[in-house]
N, C-alpha and C positions, 0 to 999 in steps of 0.2 A: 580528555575527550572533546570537550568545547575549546580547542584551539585557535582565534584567531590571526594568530600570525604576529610577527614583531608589529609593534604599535608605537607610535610616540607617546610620550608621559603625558597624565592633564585629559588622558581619554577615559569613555565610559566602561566596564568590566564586558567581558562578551554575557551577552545572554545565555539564557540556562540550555541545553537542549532539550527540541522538541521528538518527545516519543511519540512514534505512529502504528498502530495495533497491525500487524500483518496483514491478518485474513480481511480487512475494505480494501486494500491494497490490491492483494492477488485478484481478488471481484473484480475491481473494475479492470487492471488491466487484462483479466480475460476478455472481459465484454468488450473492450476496446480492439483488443486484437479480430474476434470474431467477429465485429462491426469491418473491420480493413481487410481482412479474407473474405469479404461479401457475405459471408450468411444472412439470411432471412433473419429479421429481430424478434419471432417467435425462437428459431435456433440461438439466437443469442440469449436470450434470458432461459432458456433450456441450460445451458452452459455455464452460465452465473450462475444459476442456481446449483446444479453441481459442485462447481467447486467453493460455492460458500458454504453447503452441507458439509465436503470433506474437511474444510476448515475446521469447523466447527466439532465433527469426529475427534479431530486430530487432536485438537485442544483438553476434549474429555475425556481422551486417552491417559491425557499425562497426568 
């Protein structure tokens, strides 16, 4: 999974990889989209807030 690529010998080991939890992810890149469609920043954290609730569902679903 952490592949970096042919390497010459006498180098460091690739670093471990870094895990990123989904749902801050999806958050912001809503509010970011909804900031660039123009919405009002009352309608944007309307928006965030939705889909970090459904996140959040979705997770204590499983």
């Amino acid at each position: 999974m952490s592949d970096c690529g042919p390497r010459p010998p006498c180098r460091r080991p690739c670093p471990p990889p870094i895990w990123v939890k989904r749902a801050p992810v999806l958050t912001l890149w809503a509010g970011v989209v909804a900031e660039r469609l123009g919405h009002p920043p009352d309608t944007v954290l309307s928006l965030v807030s939705s889909v970090a609730g459904t996140a959040v569902r979705a997770k204590a679903g499983r």
